[in-house]
C-alpha positions as CSV (number, residue, x, y, z in Angstrom):
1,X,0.0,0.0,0.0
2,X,2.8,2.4,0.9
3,X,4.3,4.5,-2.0
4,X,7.8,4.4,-2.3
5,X,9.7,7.8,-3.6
6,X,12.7,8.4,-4.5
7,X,14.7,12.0,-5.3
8,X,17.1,13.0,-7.2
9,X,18.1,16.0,-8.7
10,X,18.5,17.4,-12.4
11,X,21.9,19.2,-13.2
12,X,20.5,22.2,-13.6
13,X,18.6,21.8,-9.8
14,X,15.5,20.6,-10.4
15,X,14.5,18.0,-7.7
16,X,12.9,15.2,-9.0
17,X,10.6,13.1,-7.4
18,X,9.6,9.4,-8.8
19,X,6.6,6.8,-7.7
20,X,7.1,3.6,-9.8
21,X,4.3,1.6,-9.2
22,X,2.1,-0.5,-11.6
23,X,-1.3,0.1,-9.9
24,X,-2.0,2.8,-12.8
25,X,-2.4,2.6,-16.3
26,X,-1.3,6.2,-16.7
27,X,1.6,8.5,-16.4
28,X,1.3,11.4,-14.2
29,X,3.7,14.0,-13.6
30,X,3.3,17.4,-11.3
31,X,5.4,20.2,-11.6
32,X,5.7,22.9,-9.1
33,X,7.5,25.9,-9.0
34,X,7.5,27.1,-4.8
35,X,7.5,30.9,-3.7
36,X,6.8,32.5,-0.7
37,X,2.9,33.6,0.0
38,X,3.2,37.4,-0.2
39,X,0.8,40.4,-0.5
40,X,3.4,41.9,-3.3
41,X,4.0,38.8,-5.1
42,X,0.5,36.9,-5.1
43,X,-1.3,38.2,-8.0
44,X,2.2,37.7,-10.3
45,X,2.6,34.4,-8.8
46,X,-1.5,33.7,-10.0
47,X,-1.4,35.3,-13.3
48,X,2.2,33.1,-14.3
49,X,0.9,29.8,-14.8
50,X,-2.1,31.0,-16.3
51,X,-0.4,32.7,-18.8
52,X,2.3,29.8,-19.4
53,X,-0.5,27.7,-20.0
54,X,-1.9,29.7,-23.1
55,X,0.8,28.6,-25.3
56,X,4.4,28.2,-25.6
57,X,7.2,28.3,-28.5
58,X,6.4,24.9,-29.4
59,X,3.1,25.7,-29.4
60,X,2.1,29.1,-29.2
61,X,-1.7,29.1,-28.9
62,X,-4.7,26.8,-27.0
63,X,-5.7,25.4,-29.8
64,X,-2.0,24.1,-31.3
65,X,-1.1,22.8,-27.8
66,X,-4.6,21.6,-26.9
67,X,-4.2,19.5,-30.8
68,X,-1.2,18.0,-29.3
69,X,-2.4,16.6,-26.2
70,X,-5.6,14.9,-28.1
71,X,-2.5,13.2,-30.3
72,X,-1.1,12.0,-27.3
73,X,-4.4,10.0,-26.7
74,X,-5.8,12.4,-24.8
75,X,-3.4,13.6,-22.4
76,X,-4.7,16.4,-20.1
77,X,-2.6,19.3,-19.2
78,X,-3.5,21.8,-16.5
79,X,-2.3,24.6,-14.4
80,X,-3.1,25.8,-10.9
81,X,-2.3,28.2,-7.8
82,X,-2.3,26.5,-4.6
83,X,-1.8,28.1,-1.0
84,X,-0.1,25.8,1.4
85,X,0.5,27.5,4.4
86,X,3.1,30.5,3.9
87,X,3.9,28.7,0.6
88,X,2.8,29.8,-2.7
89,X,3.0,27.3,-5.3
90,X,2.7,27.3,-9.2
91,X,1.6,23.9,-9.9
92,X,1.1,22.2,-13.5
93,X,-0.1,18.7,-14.1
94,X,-0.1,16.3,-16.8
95,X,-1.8,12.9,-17.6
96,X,-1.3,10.5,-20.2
97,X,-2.2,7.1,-21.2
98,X,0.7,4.6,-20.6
99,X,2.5,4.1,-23.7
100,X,3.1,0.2,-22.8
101,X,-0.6,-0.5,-23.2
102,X,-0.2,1.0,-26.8
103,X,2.7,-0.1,-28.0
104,X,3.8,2.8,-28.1
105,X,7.6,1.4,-25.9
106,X,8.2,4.5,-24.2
107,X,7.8,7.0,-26.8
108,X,4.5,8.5,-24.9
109,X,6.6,9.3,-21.7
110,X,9.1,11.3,-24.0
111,X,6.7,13.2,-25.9
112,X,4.8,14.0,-22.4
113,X,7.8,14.9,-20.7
114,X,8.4,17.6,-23.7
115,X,5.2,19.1,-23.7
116,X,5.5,19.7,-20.1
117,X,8.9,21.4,-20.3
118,X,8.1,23.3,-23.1
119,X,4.9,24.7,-21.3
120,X,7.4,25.5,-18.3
121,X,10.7,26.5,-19.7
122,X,10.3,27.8,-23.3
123,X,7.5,30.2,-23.2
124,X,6.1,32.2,-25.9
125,X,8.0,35.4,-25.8
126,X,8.0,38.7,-28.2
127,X,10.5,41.2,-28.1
128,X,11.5,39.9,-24.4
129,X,7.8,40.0,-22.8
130,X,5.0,37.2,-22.8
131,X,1.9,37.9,-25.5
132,X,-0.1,41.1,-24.7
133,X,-3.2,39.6,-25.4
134,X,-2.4,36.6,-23.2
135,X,-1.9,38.7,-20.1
136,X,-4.8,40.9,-20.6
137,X,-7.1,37.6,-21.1
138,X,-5.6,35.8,-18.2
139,X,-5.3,39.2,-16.0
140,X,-9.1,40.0,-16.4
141,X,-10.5,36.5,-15.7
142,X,-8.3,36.4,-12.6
143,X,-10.2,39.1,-11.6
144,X,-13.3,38.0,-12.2
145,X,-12.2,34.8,-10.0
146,X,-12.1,36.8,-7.5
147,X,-15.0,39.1,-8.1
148,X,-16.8,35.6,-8.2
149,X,-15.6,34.6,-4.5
150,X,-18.5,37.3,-3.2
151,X,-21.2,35.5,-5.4
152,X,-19.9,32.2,-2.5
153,X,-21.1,33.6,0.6
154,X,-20.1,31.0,2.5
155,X,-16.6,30.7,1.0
156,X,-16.4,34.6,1.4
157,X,-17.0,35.0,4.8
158,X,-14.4,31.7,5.3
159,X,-12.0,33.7,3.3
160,X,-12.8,37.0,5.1
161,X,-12.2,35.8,8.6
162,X,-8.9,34.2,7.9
163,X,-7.5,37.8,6.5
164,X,-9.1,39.7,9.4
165,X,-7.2,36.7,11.7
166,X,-4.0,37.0,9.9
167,X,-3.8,40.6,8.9
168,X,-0.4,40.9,10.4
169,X,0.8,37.5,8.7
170,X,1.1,36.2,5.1
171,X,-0.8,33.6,5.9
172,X,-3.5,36.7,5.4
173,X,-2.8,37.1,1.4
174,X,-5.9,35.7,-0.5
175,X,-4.2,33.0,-2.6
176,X,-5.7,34.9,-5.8
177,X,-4.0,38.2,-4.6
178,X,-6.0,41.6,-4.6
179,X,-7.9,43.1,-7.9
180,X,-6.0,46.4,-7.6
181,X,-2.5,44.5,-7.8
182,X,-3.2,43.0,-11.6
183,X,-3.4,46.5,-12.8
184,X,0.7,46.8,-12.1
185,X,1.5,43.7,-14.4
186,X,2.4,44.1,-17.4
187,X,3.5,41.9,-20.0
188,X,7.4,42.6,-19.5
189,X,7.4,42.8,-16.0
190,X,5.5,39.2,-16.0
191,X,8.0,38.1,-18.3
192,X,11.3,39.7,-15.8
193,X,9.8,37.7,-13.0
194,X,9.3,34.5,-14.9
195,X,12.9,34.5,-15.7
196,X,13.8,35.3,-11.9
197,X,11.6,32.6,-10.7
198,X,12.1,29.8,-12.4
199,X,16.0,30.4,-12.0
200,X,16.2,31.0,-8.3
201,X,13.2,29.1,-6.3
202,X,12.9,25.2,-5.4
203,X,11.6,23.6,-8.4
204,X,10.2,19.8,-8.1
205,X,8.8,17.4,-10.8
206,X,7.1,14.4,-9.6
207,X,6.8,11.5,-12.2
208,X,4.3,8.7,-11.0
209,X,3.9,5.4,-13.2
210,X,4.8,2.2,-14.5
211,X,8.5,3.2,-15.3
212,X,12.0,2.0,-15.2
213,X,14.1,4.6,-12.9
214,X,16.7,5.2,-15.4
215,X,14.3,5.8,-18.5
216,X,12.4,8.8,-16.2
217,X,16.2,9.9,-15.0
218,X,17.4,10.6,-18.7
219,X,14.0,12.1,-20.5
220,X,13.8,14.4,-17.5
221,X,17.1,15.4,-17.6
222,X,16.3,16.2,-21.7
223,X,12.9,17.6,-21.6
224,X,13.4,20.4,-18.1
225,X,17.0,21.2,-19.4
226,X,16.4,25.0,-18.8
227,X,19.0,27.4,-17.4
228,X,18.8,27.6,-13.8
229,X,20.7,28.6,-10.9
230,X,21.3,25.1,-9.0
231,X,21.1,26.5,-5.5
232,X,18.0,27.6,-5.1
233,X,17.0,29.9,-2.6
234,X,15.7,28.7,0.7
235,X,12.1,30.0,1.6
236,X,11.0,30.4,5.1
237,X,8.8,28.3,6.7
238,X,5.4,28.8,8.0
239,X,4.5,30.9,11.1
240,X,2.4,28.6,13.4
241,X,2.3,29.8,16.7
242,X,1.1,33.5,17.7
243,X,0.2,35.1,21.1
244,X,-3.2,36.3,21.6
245,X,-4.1,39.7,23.5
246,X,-7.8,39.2,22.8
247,X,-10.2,37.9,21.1
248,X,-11.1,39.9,17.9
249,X,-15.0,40.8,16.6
250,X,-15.6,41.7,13.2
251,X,-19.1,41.8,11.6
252,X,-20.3,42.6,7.8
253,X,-23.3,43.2,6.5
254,X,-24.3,42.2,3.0
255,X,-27.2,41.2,0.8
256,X,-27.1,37.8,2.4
257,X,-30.4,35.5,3.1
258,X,-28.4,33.7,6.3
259,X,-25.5,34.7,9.2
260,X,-22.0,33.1,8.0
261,X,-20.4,32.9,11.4
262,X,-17.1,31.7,11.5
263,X,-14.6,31.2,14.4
264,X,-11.2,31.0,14.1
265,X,-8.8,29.3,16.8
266,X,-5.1,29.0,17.0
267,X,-4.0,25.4,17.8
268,X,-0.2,26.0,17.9
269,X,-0.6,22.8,16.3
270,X,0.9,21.7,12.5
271,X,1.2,19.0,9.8
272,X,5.1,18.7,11.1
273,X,4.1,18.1,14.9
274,X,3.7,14.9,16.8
275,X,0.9,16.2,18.3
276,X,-0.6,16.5,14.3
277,X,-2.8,13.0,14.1
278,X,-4.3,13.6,17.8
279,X,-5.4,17.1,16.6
280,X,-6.8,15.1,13.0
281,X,-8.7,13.2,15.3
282,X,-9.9,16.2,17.4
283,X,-11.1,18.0,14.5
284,X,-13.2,14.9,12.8
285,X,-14.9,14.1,16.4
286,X,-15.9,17.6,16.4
287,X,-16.7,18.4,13.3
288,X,-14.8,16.9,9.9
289,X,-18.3,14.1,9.8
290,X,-21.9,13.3,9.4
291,X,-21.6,11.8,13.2
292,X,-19.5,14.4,14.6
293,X,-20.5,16.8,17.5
294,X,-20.8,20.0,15.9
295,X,-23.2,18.5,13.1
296,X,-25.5,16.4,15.5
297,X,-25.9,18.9,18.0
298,X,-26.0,22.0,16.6
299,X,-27.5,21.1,13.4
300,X,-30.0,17.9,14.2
301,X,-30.3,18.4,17.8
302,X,-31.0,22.1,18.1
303,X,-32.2,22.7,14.0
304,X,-29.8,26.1,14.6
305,X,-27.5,25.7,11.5
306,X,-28.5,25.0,7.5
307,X,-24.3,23.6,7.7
308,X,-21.4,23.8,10.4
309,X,-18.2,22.2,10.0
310,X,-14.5,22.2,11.5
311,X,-11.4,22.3,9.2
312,X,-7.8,22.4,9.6
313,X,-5.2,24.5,8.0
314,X,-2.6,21.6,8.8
315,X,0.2,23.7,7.9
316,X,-0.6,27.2,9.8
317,X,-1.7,25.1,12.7
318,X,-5.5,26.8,12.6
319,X,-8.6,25.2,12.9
320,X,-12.2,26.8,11.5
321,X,-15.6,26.6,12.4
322,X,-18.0,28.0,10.2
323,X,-22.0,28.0,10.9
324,X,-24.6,29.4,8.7
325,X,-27.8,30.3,11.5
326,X,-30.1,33.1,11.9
327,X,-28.4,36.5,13.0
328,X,-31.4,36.0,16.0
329,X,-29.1,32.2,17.0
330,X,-25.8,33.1,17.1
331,X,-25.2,33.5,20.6
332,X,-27.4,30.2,21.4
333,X,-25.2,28.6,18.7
334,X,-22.3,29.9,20.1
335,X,-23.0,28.4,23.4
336,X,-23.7,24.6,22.0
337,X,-19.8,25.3,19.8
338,X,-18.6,26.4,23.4
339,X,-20.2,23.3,25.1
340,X,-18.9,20.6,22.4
341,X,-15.5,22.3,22.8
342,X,-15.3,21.7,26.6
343,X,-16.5,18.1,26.5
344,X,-13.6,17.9,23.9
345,X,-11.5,18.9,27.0
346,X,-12.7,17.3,29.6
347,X,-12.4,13.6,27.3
348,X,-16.2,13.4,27.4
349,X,-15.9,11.5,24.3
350,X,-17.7,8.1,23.1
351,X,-16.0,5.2,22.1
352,X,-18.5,5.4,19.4
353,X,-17.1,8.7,18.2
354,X,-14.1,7.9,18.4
355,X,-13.7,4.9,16.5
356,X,-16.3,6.2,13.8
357,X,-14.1,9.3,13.6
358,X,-10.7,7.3,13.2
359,X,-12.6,5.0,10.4
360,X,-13.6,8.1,8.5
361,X,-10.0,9.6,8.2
362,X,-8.3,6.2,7.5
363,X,-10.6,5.5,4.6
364,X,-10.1,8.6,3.3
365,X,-6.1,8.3,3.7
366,X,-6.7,4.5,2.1
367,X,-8.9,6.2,-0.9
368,X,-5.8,8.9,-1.8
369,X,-3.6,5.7,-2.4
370,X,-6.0,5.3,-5.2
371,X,-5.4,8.7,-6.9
372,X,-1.7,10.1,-8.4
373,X,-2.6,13.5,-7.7
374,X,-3.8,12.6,-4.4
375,X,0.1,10.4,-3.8
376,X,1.5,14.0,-5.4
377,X,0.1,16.5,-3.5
378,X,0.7,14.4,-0.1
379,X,4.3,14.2,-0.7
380,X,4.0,18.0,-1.6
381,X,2.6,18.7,1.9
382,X,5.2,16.6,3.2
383,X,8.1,18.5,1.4
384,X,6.3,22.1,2.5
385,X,6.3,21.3,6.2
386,X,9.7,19.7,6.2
387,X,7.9,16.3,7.6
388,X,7.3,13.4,5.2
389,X,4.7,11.0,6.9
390,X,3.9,8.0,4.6
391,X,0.1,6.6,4.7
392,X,0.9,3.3,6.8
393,X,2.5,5.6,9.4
394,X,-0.6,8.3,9.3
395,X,-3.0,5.3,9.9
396,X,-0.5,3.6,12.7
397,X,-0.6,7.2,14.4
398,X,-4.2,7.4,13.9
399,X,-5.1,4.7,15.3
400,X,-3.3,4.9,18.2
401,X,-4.5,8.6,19.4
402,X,-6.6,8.3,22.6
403,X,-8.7,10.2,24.7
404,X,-5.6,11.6,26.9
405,X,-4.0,12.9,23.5
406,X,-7.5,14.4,22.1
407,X,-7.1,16.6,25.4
408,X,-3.7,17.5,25.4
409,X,-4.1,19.5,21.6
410,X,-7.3,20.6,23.3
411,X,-5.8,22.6,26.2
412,X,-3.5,24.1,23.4
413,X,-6.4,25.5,21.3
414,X,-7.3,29.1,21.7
415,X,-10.0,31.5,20.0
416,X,-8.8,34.2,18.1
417,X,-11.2,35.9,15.8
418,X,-15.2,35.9,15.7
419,X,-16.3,36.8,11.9
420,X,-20.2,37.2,11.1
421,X,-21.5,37.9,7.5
422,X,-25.1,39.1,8.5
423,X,-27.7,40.4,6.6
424,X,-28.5,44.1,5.5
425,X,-30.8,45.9,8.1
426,X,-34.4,46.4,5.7
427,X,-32.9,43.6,3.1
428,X,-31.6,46.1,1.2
């Protein structure tokens, strides 16, 4: 069951990470370029792969690339920001058929391989900038992703509470940046930071398949043989833990049917921690499940809440409640949050709980097994925290959390910011 990696790195610094296994009848490979989450640097590090996306050298437009992929039987080629703690990361993935189940011996992995570093390292470029019209399309439906994010109340007000929690940390920086910033890109500028980029941060390509070690070692080394610095920088680490003075209120009003409460706590708690699996397991009794405490009491038991759910920011070490009630409930709901979180502490936990709770996140570790982006982006969270757990020693650690643990992260656990999305006064 257990994936077995291993690294190496190109000449030119790029660390590469390969899975064989032959549980897949595909050939997956993630690239990911790793910067530091900044308010300055978010909506360039958004708009890059984006833009790199729309075409490259090789192929300069969405159509000529797309046409190239549908002659590789299909293969699927796609780009993406992802926040990860204080990490901002430029991630591309790419799926093929296997070639050995086509007879095409190999030549499917190369061709792959190609496209991918073309994509990556040989851009389209005029007169030393990327495509004007590729930045202004990419630049203006950025924008409207974010515009978009106010038409998701609930995701809004998840959003809004985590910058008003974090104003004074990066952690705080929306992942898609801020509208205002896209209006200082410009196509050479893009371009200037592209080339400082992808020759000073971490770079890692994962390659997950059916593969002999040697065969991935040489057509990587071929297809990402860019010009890079070979020392990449190091990046700082995430922030997790942070004193708090006093609780902080903030309430919005906006054309909103419901209250979108959400409560943000500081754990002093990460993915990197020992303490990490009894604080999974806190979280899921409380509210990660169907069964857990949150959803049974405040939602069946009391009818106060159309949703309420816990979640984890593994890597910053916060955990979020979020509620949507009445504005008339929030203090009763309040009270029932407040009561589940004591019992927590006080280990007044069932067995039944418990063991449903520790069920639900080993299945779901078991069911990522199943997926190569799922065996990717684990490793990636491993590689960002700087602690590599493998899934037979998640599910060893899971399973042997008990009640004294659960209370130990629970004394640790600290409220920090009260956010309410209520509605206008008259509806208006």
């Amino acid at each position: 069951m257990q994936a077995i990696y291993t690294e190496h790195y190109l000449p030119n610094g790029i660390r590469l990470l390969f899975i064989p296994t032959d549980k897949f009848k595909t050939i997956s490979m993630g690239f990911f370029l790793h910067q530091e989450l900044r308010r300055d640097l978010a909506a360039l590090n958004s708009l890059l792969p984006a833009v790199l996306e729309q075409g490259c050298r090789l192929y300069p437009d969405k159509l000529t690339l797309q046409r190239k992929l549908d002659n590789l039987y299909g293969a699927d080629l796609g780009s993406d920001i992802i926040k990860s703690g204080e990490r901002h990361v430029q991630a591309f993935m790419f799926e093929s058929a296997h070639g050995k189940y086509l007879g095409e011996n190999g030549q499917l992995l190369k061709e792959g391989m190609s496209v991918l570093g073309s994509v990556v390292g040989d851009p389209l470029i005029l007169d030393h900038r990327f495509k004007e019209d590729y930045v202004k399309q990419e630049k203006l439906q950025l924008i409207k992703d974010i515009k978009a994010l106010l038409n998701d109340k609930a995701a809004y007000a998840y959003e809004r509470c985590i910058s008003l929690m974090c104003t004074e940390e990066r952690f705080g920086t929306y992942k898609l940046g801020w509208m205002e910033d896209y209006d200082r890109i410009d196509a050479e500028g893009l371009y200037r930071y592209y080339r400082d980029v992808f020759y000073n941060n971490p770079l890692d390509l994962y390659v997950i398949g059916d593969l002999e070690e040697t065969q991935v070692l040489e057509t990587a080394g071929s297809a990402f043989n860019f010009s890079r610095n070979s020392a990449s920088k190091t990046l700082s680490f995430t922030e997790v833990s942070r004193t708090i003075e006093q609780v902080r209120y903030h309430e919005e009003e906006m054309s909103v049917n419901q209250t979108k409460m959400v409560l943000g706590f500081r754990t002093h708690t990460a993915y990197q921690d020992d303490q990490y699996c009894p604080l999974l397991v806190y979280s899921g009794i409380l509210g990660a499940f169907p069964h857990s405490k949150l959803f049974m009491k405040v939602r069946e038991d009391a009818g106060l809440a159309y949703y309420v759910f816990s979640r984890l920011e593994k890597h910053k070490g916060l955990m979020i409640i979020a509620a949507g009630i009445d504005y008339a409930d929030q203090q009763k709901a309040r009270e029932i949050i407040d009561c589940q979180m004591e019992d927590m502490a006080a280990g007044r936990i069932s067995d039944t709980e418990l063991d449903n709770t520790k069920h639900g996140l080993i299945n779901k570790i078991l069911s990522q097994q199943d997926s190569p982006g799922q065996l990717i982006n684990s490793h990636l969270d491993g590689s960002i925290s700087g602690r590599t757990y493998s899934a037979d020693e998640l599910i060893e650690r899971i399973e042997a959390v008990n009640l004294k643990d659960i209370q130990a992260v629970a004394e640790k656990i600290e409220l920090d910011t009260v956010y309410l999305l209520k509605p206008r006064e008259g509806g208006k």
